[in-house]
C-alpha positions as CSV (number, residue, x, y, z in Angstrom):
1,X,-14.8,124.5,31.1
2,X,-13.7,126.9,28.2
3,X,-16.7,127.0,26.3
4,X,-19.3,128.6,28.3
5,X,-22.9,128.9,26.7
6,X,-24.6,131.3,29.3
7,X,-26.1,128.7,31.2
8,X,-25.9,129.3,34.9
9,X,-25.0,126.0,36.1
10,X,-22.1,126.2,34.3
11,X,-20.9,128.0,37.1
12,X,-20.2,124.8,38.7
13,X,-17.5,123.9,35.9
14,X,-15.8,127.0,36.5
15,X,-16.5,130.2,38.6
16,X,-14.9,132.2,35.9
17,X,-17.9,132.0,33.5
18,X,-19.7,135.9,33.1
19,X,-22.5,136.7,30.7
20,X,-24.4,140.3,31.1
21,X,-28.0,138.1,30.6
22,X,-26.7,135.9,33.7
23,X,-28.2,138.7,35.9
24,X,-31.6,137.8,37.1
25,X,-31.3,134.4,35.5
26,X,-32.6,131.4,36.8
27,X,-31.4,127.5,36.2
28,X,-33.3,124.1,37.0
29,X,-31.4,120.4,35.8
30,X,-32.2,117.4,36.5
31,X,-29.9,114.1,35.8
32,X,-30.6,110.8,35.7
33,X,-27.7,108.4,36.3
34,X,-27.1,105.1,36.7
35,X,-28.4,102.3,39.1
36,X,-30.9,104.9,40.3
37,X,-29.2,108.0,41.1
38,X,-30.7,111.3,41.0
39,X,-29.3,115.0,40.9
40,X,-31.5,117.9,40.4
41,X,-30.2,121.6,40.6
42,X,-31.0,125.4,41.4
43,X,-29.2,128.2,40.7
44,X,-29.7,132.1,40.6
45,X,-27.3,135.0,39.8
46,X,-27.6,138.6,39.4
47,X,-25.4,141.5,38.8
48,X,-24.0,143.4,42.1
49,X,-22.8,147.0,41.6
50,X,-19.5,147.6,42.7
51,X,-18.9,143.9,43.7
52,X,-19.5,141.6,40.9
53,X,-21.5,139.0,39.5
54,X,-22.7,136.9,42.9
55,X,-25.0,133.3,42.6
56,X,-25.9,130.5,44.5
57,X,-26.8,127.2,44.2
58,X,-28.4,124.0,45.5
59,X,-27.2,120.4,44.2
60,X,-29.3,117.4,45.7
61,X,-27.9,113.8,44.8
62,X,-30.1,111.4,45.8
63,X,-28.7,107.4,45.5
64,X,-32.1,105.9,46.2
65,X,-33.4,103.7,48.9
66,X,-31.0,100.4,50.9
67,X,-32.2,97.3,52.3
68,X,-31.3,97.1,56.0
69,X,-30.4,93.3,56.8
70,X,-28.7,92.0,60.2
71,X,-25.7,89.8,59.7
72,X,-27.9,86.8,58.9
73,X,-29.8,88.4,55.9
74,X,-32.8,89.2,58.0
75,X,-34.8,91.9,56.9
76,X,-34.8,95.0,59.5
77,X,-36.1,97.4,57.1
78,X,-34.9,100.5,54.4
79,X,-33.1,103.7,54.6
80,X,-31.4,106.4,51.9
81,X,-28.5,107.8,51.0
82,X,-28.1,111.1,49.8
83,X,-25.8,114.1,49.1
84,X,-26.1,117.8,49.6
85,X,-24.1,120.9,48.0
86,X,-24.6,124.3,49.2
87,X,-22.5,127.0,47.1
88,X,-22.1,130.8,46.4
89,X,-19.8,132.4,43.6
90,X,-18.3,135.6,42.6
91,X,-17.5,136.3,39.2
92,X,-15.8,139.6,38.5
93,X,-13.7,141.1,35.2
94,X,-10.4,141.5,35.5
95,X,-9.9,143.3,31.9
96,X,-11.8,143.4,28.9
97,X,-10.6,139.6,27.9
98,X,-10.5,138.3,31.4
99,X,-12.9,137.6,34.2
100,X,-12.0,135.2,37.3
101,X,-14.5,133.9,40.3
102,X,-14.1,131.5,43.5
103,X,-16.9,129.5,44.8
104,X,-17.4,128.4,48.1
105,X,-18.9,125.1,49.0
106,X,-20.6,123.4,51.9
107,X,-21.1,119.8,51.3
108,X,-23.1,117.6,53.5
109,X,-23.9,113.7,53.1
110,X,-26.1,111.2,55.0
111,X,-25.6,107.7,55.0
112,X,-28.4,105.6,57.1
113,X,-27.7,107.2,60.7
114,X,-24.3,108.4,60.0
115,X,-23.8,112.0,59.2
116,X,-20.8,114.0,56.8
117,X,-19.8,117.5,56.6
118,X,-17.1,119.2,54.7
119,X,-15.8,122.8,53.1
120,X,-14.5,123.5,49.9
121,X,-13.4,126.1,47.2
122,X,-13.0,126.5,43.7
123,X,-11.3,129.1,41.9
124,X,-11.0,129.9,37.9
125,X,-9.8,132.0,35.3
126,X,-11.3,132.8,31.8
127,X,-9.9,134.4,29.0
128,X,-11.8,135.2,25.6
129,X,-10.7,136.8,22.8
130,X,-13.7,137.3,20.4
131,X,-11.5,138.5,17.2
132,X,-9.5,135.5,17.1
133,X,-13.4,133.3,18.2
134,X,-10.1,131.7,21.0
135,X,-11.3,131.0,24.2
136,X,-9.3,128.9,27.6
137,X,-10.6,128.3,31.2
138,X,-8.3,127.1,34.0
139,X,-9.6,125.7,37.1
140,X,-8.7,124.5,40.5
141,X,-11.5,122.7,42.3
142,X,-12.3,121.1,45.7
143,X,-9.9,123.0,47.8
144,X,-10.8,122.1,51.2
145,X,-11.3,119.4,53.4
146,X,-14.0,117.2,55.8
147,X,-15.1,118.7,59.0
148,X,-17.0,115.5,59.8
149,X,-16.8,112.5,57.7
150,X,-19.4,109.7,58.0
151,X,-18.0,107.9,61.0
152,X,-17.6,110.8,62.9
153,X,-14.3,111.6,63.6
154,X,-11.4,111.9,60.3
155,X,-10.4,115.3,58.8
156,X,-8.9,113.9,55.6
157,X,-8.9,116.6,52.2
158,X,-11.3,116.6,49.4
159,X,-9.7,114.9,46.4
160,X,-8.4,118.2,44.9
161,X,-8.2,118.5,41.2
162,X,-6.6,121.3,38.2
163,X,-8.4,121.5,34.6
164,X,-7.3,123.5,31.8
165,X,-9.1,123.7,28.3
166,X,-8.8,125.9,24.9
167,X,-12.2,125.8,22.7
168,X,-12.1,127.8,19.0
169,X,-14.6,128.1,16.8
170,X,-14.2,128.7,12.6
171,X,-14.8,131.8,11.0
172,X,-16.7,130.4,7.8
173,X,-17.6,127.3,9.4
174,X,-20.5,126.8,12.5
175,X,-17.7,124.4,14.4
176,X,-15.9,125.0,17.5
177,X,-13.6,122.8,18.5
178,X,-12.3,122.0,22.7
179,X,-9.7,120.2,24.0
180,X,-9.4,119.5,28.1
181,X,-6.5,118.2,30.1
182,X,-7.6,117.1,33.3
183,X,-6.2,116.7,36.5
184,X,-3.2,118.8,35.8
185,X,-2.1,117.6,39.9
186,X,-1.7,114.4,39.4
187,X,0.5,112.4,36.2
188,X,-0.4,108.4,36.7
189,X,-4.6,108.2,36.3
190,X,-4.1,104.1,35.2
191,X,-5.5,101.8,37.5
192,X,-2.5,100.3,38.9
193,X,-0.5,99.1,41.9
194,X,1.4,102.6,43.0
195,X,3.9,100.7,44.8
196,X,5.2,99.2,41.4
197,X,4.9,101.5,38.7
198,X,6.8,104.7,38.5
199,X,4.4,107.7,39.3
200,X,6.7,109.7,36.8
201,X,6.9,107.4,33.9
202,X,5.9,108.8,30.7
203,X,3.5,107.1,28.7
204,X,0.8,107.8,26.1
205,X,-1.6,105.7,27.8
206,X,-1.5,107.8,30.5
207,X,-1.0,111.0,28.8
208,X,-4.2,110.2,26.7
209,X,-5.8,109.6,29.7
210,X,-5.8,113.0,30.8
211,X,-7.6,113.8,27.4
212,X,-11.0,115.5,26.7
213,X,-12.2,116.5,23.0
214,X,-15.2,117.5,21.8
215,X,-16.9,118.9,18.3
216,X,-19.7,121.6,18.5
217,X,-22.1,122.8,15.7
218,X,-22.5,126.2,16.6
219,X,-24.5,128.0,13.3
220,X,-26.1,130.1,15.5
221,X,-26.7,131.6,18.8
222,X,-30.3,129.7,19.3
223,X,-28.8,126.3,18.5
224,X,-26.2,124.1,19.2
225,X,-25.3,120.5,18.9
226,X,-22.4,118.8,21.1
227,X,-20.2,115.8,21.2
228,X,-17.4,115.0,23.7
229,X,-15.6,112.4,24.5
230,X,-14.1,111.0,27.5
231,X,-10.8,109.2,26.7
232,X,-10.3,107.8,30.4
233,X,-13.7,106.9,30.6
234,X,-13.4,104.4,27.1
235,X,-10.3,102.9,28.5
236,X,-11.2,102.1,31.9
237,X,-15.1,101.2,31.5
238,X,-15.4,100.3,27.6
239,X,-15.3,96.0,27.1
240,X,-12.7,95.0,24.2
241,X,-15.6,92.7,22.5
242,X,-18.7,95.4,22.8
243,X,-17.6,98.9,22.9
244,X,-19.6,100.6,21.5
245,X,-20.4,104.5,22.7
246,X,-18.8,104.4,25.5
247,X,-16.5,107.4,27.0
248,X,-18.9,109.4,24.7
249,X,-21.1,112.1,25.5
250,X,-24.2,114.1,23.0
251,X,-25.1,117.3,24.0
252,X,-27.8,120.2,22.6
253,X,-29.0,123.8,23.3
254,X,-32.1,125.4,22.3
255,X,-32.2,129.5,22.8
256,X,-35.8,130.6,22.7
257,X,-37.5,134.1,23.1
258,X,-37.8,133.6,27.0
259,X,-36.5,129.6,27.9
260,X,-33.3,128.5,27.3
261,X,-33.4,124.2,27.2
262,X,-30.7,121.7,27.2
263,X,-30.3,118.0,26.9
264,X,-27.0,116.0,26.9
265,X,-26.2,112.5,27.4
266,X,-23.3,110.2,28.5
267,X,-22.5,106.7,27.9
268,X,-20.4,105.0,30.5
269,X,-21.4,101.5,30.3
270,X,-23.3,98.9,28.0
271,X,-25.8,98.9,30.9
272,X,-27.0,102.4,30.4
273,X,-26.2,105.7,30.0
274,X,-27.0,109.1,32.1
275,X,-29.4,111.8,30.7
276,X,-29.4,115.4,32.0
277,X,-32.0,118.0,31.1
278,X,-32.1,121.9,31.8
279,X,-34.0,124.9,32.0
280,X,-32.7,128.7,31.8
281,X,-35.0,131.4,32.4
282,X,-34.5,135.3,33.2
283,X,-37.2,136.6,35.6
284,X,-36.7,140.0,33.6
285,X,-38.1,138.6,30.6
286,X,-41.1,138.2,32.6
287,X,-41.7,141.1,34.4
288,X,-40.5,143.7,31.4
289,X,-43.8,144.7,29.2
290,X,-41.8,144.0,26.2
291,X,-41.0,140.1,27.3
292,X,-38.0,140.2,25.7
């Protein structure tokens, strides 16, 4: 959320993200999760004179096919479930070390023959300062709420959240460093009975909850290597006798003359993990004689 390496999806994380190649630019990713659920993505932005940086994007999660049984386990037949997510952002600078954008969502489910629509908005800040190789994103996401939800009648809010990050990178050494605290609205993340624990109890369990880290090797501008990890994720889904790599995540960039490719991958349980793969492209390296 503070470290943003000009990939247009990224977007998504937080609107505040700006690059000068982002114009004309063009993102596909595809994710492969768990228990057979699919994402792919679509995004493209360009430069608008007098108004900003302005993109859009399409999100498709797709959770695979049911089995449709009466109340006696008789067969009736099959059906999906999937998840749309319509957005459009604006990016603009605020000063030479700032830039801030909103986004504005349209999210629409369907669940066998029941149907879900809702509205949201994110907003972000981002602040850089290149002398210092200091950067920190704030965002506030999912401000909005269900104009239909699947049976047709609620209006209940979208789970709302607040990040905030710092990422720095070394001088004389190709690492950069981030640190996330997530959900900045809400103190207790543990799974526990509300009703008998103290909401504002401090702990370090649930402080270290709130905790994202991750090491980058950065020795260049055509290659990076990632590792994050999750500390919510280890607690909650990690087993005490096998581990292993959970709460984890491995992640890589590859710059070329005209693609940009990236691969990451997350652990979140011993039965499999999720792998996500991108593609960056700017249609003006295409069309200009030089390619470049």
């Amino acid at each position: 959320m503070s470290y943003f390496g000009g990939e247009l999806l990224q977007l998504a994380d937080n609107p505040a993200f700006l690059d000068s190649s982002l114009s004309n630019a063009v993102s596909f990713s595809y994710l492969n999760y768990l228990a057979g659920i699919n994402q792919a993505s679509i995004a493209y932005g360009r430069t608008v004179d007098s108004v900003g940086f302005v993109s859009g994007y399409l999100r498709y999660f797709d959770y695979g096919k049911f089995l449709e049984t009466d109340e006696v386990g008789n067969e009736l037949g099959s059906f999906r479930g999937a998840d749309y997510e319509i957005g459009v952002s604006l990016t603009r600078v605020y000063s030479k070390n700032i830039t801030y954008g909103v986004s504005f969502k349209q999210l629409f489910s369907s669940l066998y023959q029941y149907f879900g629509y809702g509205v949201g908005l994110d907003a972000g800040v981002f602040y850089t300062n290149p002398k210092y190789l200091f950067n920190a994103g704030l965002v506030v996401k999912n401000l909005g709420f269900e104009v239909i939800d699947l049976s047709g009648t609620a209006r209940n809010w979208l789970p709302a959240r607040a990040d905030i990050s710092i990422t720095k990178k070394f001088a004389k050494a190709p690492i950069q460093l981030g640190l996330q605290y997530n959900h900045l609205q809400r103190w207790n993340l543990a799974n526990v009975d509300t009703e008998l624990e103290d909401e504002t109890k401090w702990t370090f369990d649930n402080l270290a909850r709130h905790i994202s880290a991750s090491v980058g090797f950065v020795p260049n501008e055509k290659f990076q290597l990632f590792i994050g990890y999750n500390v919510q994720r280890r607690l909650e889904l990690a087993t005490t006798e096998r581990p292993r790599l959970i709460g984890f995540s491995f992640g890589s960039n590859i710059n070329l003359k005209r693609f940009s490719l990236y691969y990451s991958l997350a652990s979140y349980h011993l039965s499999g993990a999720s792998h996500s793969i991108g593609l960056k492209t700017n249609i003006h390296n295409w069309t200009s004689k030089s390619g470049a």
